[in-house]
C-alpha positions as CSV (number, residue, x, y, z in Angstrom):
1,X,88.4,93.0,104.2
2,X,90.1,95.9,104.8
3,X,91.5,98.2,107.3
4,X,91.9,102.0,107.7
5,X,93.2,104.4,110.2
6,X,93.5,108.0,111.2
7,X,96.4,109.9,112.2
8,X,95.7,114.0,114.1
9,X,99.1,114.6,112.5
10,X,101.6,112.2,111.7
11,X,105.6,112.5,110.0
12,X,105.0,110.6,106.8
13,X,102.2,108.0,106.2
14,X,104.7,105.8,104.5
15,X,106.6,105.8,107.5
16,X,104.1,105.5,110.1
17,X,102.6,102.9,108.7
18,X,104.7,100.2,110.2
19,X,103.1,100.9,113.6
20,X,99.5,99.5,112.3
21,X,101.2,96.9,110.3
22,X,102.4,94.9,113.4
23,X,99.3,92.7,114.0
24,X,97.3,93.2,110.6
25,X,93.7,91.6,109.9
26,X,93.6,91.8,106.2
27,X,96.0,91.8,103.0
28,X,95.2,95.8,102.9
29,X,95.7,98.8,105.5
30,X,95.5,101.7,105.0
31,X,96.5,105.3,107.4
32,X,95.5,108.8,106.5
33,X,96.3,112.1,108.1
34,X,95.3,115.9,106.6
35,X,98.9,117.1,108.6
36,X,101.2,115.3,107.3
37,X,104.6,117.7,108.6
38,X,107.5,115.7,106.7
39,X,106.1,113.9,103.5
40,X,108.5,112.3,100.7
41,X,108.4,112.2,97.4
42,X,110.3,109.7,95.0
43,X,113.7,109.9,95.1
44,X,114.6,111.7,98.1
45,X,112.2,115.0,97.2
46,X,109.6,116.1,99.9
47,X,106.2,116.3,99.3
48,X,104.9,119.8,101.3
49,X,101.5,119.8,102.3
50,X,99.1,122.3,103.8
51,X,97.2,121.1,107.2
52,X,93.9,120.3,107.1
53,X,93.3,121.0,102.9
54,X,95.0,117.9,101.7
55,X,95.4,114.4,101.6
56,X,98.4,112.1,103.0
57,X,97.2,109.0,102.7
58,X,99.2,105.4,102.4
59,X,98.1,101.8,101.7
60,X,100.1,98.9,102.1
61,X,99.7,95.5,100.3
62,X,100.5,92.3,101.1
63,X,102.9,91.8,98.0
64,X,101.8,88.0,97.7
65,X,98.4,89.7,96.6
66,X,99.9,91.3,93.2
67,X,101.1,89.1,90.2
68,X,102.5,92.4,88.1
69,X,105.8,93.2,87.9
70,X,107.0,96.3,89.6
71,X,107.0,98.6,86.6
72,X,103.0,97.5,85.9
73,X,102.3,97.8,89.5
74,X,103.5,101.7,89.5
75,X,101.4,102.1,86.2
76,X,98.0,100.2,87.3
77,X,98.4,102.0,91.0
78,X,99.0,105.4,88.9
79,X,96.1,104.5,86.7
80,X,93.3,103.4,89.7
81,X,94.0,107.3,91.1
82,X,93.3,108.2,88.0
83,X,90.3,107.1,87.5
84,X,89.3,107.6,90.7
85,X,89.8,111.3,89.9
86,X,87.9,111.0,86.9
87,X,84.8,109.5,87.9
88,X,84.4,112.3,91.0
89,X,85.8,115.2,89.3
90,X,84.1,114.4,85.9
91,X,86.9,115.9,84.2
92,X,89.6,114.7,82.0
93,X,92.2,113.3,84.3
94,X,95.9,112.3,83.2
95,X,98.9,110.5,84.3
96,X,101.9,112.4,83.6
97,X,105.0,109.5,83.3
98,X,105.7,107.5,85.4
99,X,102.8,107.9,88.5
100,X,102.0,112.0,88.9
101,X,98.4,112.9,88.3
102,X,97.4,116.3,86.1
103,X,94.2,117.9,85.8
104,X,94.0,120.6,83.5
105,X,97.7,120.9,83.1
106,X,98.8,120.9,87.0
107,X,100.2,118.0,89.3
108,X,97.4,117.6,91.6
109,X,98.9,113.8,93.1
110,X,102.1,112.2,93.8
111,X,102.7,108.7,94.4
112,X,105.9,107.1,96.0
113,X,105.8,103.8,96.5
114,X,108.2,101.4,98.4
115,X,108.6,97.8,99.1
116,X,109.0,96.9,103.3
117,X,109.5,94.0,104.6
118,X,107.3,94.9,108.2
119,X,106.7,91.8,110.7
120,X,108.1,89.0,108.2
121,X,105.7,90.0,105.8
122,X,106.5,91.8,102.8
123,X,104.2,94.9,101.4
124,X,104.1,97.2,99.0
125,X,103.7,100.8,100.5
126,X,101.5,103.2,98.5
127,X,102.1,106.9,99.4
128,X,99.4,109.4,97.7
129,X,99.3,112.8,98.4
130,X,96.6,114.6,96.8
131,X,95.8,118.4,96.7
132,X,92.6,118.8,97.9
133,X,90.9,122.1,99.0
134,X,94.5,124.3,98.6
135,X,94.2,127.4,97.0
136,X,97.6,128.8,96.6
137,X,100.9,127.4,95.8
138,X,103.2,130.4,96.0
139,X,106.2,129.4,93.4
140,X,105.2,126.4,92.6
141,X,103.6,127.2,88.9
142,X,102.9,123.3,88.0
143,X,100.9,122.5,90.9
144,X,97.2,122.5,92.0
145,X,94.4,120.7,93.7
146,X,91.0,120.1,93.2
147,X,89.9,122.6,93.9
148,X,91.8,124.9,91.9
149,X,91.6,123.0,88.5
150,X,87.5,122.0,88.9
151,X,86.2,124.0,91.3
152,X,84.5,121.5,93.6
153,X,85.0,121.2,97.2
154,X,85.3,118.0,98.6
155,X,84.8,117.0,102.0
156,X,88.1,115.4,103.6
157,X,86.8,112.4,105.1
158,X,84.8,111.0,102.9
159,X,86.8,111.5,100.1
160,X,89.7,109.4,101.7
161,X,87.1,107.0,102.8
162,X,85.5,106.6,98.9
163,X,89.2,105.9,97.7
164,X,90.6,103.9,100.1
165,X,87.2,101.6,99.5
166,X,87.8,102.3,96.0
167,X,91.4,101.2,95.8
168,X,90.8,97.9,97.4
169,X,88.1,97.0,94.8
170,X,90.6,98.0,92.1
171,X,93.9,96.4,93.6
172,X,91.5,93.3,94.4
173,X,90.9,92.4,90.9
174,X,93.3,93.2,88.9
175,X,93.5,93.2,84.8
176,X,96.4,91.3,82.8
177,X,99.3,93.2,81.9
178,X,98.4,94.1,78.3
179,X,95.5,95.6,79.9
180,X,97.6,97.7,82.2
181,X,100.0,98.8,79.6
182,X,96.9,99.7,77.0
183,X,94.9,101.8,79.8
184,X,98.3,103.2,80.9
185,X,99.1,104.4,77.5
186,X,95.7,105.2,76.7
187,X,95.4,107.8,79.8
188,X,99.4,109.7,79.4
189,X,99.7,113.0,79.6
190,X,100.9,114.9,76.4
191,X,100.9,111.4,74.7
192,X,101.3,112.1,70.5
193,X,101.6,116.5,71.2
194,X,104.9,118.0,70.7
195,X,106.5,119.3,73.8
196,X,109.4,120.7,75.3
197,X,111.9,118.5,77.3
198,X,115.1,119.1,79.1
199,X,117.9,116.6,78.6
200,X,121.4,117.0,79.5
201,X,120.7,120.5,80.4
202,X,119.1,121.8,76.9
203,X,116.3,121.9,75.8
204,X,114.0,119.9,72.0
205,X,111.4,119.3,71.1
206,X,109.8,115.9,71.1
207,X,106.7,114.0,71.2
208,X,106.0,111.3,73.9
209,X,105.1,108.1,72.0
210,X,104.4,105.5,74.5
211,X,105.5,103.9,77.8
212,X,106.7,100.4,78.0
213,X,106.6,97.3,79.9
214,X,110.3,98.2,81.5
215,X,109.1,101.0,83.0
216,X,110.5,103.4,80.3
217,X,109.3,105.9,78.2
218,X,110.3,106.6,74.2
219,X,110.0,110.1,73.0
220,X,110.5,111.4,69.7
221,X,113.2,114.2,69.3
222,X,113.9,116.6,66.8
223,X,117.5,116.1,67.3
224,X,118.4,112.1,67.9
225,X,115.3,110.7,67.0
226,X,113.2,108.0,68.6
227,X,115.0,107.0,71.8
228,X,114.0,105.6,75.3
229,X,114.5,106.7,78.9
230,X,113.9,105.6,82.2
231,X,112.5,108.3,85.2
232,X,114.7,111.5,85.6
233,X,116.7,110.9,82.9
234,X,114.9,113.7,80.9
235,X,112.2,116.4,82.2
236,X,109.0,117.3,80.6
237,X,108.3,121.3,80.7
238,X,104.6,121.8,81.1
């Protein structure tokens, strides 16, 4: 069983979600708005969103219902989007380290997730934004939505409904965390290509080799070799 609720217009899903969490009926509750006026992004950044062509959506779960660390848990959340993604775009869908989502080289999602402790209960809160029906994105070169990278034009509502009902399924049944890891690593974005990173404000070449269980990710560079990092600690150009 699970619940999910509409908001006009709303601050930040991730935020206003305390307000349906005070008498839940199920382990999983989700809000959704298409005007979402102050979203955030992971550490501190804000997520901007255009009224009425995209998607704020946030799901909160009862953290007694995952047995995953918090590192797998941001990978297998990063990799359910994914393939959600996948199997209605039918197009090759990526997760670019740790949790953004790419489709044909542009960040269509971002996912933030927290941990609340709301009405003695303690959740973990899911914030997706997806780019849905925007067309332009002004100065921001690596984004774009749906629309943009496939060409198909998805009706709001029943896309958020399809994923929220999608999400539960996933999130319900869960695989071990070998599994996670495997599909995680299977499904990274510029995995085994050479690219361009930034670190310590220049800029090598390196190839992305895998992600681990820690929540870190080893590259390859052409200057200091095989070495590991955890998120914002280096920058992949793309």
């Amino acid at each position: 069983m699970s619940e999910l609720f509409y908001r006009n217009a709303c601050y930040s899903t991730n935020d206003e979600i305390t307000e349906v969490l005070l008498y839940p009926q199920s382990n999983f509750v989700g809000l959704y708005t298409f005007n979402q006026i102050k979203g955030r992004g992971q550490y501190g950044n804000s997520w901007a969103s255009v009224a009425e062509q995209n998607l704020a959506y946030t799901l909160a779960i009862k953290t007694s219902c995952i047995n995953h660390s918090d590192f797998l848990f941001n990978y297998y959340t990063a990799i359910a989007v994914q393939n959600y993604l996948a199997n209605m775009t039918e197009k090759i869908v990526k997760i670019k380290w740790p949790n953004d989502i790419i489709v044909k080289n542009k960040k269509v999602v971002g996912i933030l997730i927290e941990k609340k402790k709301i009405n003695q209960e303690n959740y973990f809160v899911i914030g997706i934004g997806i780019n849905i029906l925007q067309e332009n994105f002004d100065k921001i070169s690596n984004a774009g939505s749906l629309l943009t990278q496939t060409g198909k034009r998805f009706n709001l509502k029943q896309f958020t409904e399809n994923l929220h009902s999608f999400l539960i399924e996933k999130f319900t049944h869960t695989p071990s965390d070998d599994e996670i890891l495997a599909e995680f690593n299977s499904n990274l974005f510029k995995k085994d290509e050479i690219s361009v990173f930034e670190l310590d404000k220049t800029r090598q070449n390196g190839i992305i080799k895998n992600a681990d269980k820690n929540g870190e990710i080893w590259i390859e560079l052409e200057e200091s070799g095989l070495k590991s990092f955890y998120h914002k600690e280096i920058k992949l150009l793309y």
